[in-house]
C-alpha positions, 0 to 999 in steps of 0.5 A: 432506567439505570439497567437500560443506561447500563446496557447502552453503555455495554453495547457502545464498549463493545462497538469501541472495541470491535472498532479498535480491533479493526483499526490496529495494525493498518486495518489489514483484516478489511479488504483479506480475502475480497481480493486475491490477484494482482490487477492487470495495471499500466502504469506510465513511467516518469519517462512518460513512454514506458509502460509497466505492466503489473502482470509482466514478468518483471512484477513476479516474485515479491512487491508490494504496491503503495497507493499515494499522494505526493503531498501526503504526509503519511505517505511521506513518511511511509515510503521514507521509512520504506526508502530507510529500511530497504536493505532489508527487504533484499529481493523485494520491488517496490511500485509506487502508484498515484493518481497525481500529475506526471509534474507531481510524480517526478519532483517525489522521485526527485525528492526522494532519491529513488534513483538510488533504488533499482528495485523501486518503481514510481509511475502513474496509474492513468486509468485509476485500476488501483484506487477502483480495484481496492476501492481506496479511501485513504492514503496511503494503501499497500498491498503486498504479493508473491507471484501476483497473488495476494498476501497482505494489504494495509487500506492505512499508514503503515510502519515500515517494519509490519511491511517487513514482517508481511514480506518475510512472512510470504510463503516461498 
């Protein structure tokens, strides 16, 4: 009995392991390579007319998408250390994506100042492509590309400064 305990314990090290190793640094390594485009997305601007879409040209070059909940306090705390470091990140956009009320979606602009940012974007994704394509468990969920290609996603909070290093490590 003492070697079959033994052996038990190995395999529940060895899953606790793995399990770490998946879990660091916001699970990039899950959804890599299931995915290598941008989704043709609409999304509803907060003037409630305007539609973005995610393949338009204005969406070429560096973005990186946030998946969130307005009252999500992961999410708060990602998109404002995003919003506090976005100097760096010079010639990167940003789109912020939920589900939640046009009401719900305006009063986080509001909150969070983001009229101060002409590169950042806050709109509702009316039809859900986001949370479908990605199959979102948690937010909130980034996903970082280059010309609509695919370079990093995080399916869980993230710190500001691996966003970074994702966007200044895309390929030119």
């Amino acid at each position: 009995m003492g070697n079959r305990n033994i052996y038990k314990f190995k395999v529940l090290l060895a899953f606790c392991l793995l399990w770490l190793l998946a879990c660091r640094n916001g699970n990039r390594w899950s959804d890599r390579n299931l995915i290598d485009s941008v989704p043709s997305m609409n999304i509803l601007l907060l003037d409630s007319a305007s539609v973005l879409n995610t393949r338009s040209e204005i969406m070429s070059g560096n973005v990186v998408y946030v998946f969130f909940d307005p009252y999500c306090q992961f999410c708060q705390k990602e998109v404002g250390g995003i919003l506090d470091g976005i100097a760096k990140f010079h010639d990167t956009k940003f789109c912020f994506l939920t589900i939640s009320s046009l009401q719900d979606a305006r009063e986080f602009y509001k909150t969070n100042e983001i009229s101060r940012f002409p590169n950042v974007y806050v709109g509702i994704d009316t039809s859900g492509t986001y949370l479908k394509y990605f199959n979102v468990k948690t937010v909130p969920h980034t996903s970082i590309y280059r010309n609509y290609v695919v370079r990093e996603i995080f399916s869980r909070p993230v710190v500001v400064d691996s966003i970074l290093v994702a966007v200044k490590n895309l390929p030119r």
